[in-house]
N, C-alpha and C positions, 0 to 999 in steps of 0.2 A: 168737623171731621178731623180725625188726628191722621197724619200723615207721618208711615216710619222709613226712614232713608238707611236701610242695610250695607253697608261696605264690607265687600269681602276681602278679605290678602290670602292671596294665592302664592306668595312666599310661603321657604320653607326653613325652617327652623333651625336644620343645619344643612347649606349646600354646597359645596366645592366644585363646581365645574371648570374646564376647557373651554377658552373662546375659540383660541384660532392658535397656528404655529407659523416663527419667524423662519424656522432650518430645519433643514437643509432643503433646498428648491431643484429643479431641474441643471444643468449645467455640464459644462466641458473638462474631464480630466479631474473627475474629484478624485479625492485622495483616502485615506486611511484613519486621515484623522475630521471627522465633520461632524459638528456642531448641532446637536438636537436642542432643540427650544421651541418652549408652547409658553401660552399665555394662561395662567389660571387664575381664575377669580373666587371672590365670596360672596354667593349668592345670599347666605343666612339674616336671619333676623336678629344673627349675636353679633356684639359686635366685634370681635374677632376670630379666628381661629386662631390657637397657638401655633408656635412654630413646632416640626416636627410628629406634629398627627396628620400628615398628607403624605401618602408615598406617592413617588412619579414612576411609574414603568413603560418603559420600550422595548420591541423586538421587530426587528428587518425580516420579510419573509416568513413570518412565521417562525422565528428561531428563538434560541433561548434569552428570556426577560431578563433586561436591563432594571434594577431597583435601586432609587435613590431616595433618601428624604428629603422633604420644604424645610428648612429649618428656620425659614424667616416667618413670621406672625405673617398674618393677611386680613385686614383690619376691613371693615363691612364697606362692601360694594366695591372696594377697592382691587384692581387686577397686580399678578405678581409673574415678570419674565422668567421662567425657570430655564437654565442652560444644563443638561448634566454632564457632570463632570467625566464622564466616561464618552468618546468618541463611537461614531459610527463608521464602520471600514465602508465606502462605497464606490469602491477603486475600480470595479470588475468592470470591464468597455463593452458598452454599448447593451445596456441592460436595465431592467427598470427595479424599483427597489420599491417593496409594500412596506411602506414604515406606517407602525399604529403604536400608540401614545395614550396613556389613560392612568388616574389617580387612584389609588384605594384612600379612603377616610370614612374609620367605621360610624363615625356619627352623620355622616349623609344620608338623607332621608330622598335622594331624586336622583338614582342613578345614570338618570339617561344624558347625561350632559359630561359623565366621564369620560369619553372616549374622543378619540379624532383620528384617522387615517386618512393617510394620502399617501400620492405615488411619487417617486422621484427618479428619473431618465438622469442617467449619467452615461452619452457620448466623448470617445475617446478623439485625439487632434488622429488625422489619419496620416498614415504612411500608406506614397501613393503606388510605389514598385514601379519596375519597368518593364515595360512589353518587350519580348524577344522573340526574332533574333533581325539585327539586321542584316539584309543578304541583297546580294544582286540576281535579277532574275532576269531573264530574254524578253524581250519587246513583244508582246502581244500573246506571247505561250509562258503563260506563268499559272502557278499555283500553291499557295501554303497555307499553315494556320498559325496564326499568333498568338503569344499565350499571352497573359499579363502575370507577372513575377514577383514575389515579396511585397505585395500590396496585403495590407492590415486594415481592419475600422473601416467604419463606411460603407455605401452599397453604392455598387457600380449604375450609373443612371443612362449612359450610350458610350458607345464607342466614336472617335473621331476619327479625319483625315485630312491633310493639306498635300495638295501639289507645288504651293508656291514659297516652302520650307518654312510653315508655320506663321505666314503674315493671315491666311483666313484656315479657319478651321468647318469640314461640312458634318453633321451629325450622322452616325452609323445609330438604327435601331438598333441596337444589341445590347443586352443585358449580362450579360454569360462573359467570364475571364478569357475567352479566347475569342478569335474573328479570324474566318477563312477567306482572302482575296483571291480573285482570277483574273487573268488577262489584262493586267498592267501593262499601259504603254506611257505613265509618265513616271518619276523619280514621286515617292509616297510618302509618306510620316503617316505612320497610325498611332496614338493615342487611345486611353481611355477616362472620361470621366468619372469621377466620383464624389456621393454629396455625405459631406459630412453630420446632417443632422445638425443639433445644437452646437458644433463647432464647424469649422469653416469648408467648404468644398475645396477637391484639389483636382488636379490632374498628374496623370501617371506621365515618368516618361515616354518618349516614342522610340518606336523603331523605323530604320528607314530602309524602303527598299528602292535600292537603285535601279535603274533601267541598261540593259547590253543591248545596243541594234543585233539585228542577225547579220550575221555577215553576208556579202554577197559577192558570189563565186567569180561572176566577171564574166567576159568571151575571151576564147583564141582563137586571133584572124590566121589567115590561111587557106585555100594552099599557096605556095610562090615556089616561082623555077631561078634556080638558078645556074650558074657556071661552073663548072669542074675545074 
């Protein structure tokens, strides 16, 4: 009995793909100038590609295509870091960025391995503002609302409060830049928190509201007689 052992290769002749990308990742206060880089390889069964028949292109959001050339050879099976020379601005706070990446090379015969997109979250450091105003109110008959002011980045997670000038702080549910207090009868700090995302959380300054007792009127004794 003759027995035939067929191997097939399912390579392709001429491939250029995208493994994976080292930049730009999520992070804090990117800037203007970041650093796009993917990893591209030669899948083909030549054994190299010359330098200069792979173009790299990028675009942020769907905007207009970045085009550079490989001009370094990429020899069989072997991966090549590509950085381009041209920066991605992704300075804009608290926003996420569609970056996608992908090669032309007219002798590739397996498009599906051109492309890679991913997302990239660039949170700003926050600026935390101060709550206003501070004021004195009467002992038990109060009422106002606080704003929080010049606060930037970040989302507000609650509102705080201490009676004992900021050694405990108690959580206010409130989400919203302003908080209305009533009928305060001890000296207040209100606060607001807020989280920074990928960079740090802070806390706003406070405002403090002090306490006035009421005053109290007093008696006048009397009557008394006296001598002319």
């Amino acid at each position: 009995m003759l027995c035939v052992l067929l191997f097939s290769n399912f390579g392709f002749a001429q491939d250029a793909g995208i493994t994976t990308y080292n930049s730009p990742t999520d992070g804090c206060d990117k800037g203007v100038d970041e650093e796009i880089t993917v990893v591209v390889i030669n899948n083909s069964s030549a054994p190299f590609i010359p330098g200069g028949q792979i173009t790299a292109n990028y675009s942020i959001n769907g905007g207009t295509a970045v085009q550079e050339p490989l001009s370094t050879p990429i020899t069989l099976g072997s991966t090549f870091v590509f950085t381009f020379s041209q920066d991605a601005d992704l300075s804009a706070c608290n926003q996420d960025f569609l970056i996608k990446v992908w090669i032309d090379y007219a002798a590739d015969t397996n498009p599906n391995n051109d492309t890679i997109v991913w997302t990239v979250r660039n949170d700003c450091t926050i600026i935390p503002g101060q709550v206003q105003n501070d004021e004195t109110v009467c002992h038990g008959n109060n009422s106002n609302t606080l704003s929080l002011n010049g606060w930037q980045n970040g989302t507000i997670t609650n509102w705080v409060y201490s009676e004992d000038n900021g050694a405990t702080w108690i959580t206010i549910p409130n989400t919203s830049s302003s908080h209305t207090f009533t009928d305060l009868t001890t000296e207040t700090l209100f606060a607001v928190d807020i989280e920074g995302g990928i960079c740090g959380d802070d806390r706003s300054s406070p405002a403090l509201i002090s306490i006035q007792n009421n005053p109290l009127g007093g008696t006048i004794s009397g009557p008394d007689t006296l001598c002319s």
